[in-house]
C-alpha positions in Angstrom: -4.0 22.5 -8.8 -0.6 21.9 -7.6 0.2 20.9 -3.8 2.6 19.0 -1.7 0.7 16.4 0.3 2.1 14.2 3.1 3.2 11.0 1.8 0.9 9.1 4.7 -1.8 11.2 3.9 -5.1 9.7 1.8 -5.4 11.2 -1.1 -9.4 10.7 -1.5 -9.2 12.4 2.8 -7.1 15.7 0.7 -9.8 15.5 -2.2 -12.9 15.3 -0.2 -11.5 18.8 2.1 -10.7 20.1 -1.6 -14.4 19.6 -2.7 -15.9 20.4 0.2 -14.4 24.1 1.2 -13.9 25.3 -2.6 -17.6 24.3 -3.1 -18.7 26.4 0.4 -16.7 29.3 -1.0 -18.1 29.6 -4.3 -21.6 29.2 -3.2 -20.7 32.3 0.0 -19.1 34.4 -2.8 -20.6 33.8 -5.6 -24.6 32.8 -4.9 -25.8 33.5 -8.2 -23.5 30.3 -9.1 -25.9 27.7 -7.1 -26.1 25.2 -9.2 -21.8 24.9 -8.8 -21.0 21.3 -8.2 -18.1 19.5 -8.8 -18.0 16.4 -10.4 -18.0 12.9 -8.6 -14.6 11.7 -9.6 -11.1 13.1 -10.0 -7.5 12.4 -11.1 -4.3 12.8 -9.2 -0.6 12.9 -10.4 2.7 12.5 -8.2 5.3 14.2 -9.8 8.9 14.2 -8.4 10.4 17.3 -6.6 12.8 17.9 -10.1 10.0 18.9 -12.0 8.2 21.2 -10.0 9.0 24.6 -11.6 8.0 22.4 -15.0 4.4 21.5 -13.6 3.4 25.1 -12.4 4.7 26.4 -15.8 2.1 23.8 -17.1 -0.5 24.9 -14.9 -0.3 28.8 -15.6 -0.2 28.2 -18.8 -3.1 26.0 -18.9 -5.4 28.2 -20.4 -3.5 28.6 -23.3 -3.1 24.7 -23.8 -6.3 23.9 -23.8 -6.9 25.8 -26.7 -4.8 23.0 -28.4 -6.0 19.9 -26.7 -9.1 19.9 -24.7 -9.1 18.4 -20.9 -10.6 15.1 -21.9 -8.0 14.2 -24.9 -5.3 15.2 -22.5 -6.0 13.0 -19.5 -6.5 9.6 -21.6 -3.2 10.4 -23.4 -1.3 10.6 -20.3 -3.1 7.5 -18.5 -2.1 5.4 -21.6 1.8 6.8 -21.9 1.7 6.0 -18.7 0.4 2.3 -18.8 -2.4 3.4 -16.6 -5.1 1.0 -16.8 -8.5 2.0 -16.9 -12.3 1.4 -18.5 -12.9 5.1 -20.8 -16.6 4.2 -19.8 -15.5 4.9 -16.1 -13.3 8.1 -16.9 -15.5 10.7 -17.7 -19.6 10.0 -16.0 
């Protein structure tokens, strides 16, 4: 998902709303799909304004990528090219 968000906005406030109304319209459209949840945690990137048209490229073609590299793989290369420090016990629950 790609969104501008206000920069004195909380992120975990934007995540929460996220959650909440995707998971009410799933379960109104789609009741069959009750068992829908998501999962407890999630990850958030800030990219600059330069390299918009670069991430929704990314994301319509995401799909396709992850053909190549699955989810998981993905997200702990970027953290550590990114010096992002983290436990992997804590990344995936």
């Amino acid at each position: 998902m790609y969104l501008r968000w206000r920069p004195d906005g909380s992120v975990s406030d934007l995540m929460r709303t996220v959650k909440a109304r995707s998971s009410k319209w799933i379960h109104d459209e789609f009741p069959k799909l009750g068992a829908f949840a998501w999962q407890g945690g999630y990850s958030v990137f800030s990219v600059s304004r330069s390299q918009e048209d670069a991430v929704k490229r990314y994301i319509a073609g995401q799909a396709e990528h992850h053909k190549r590299e699955d989810f998981k793989s993905e997200l702990l290369r970027i953290l550590r090219a990114h010096g992002v420090e983290f436990d992997e016990t804590y990344v995936f629950d």
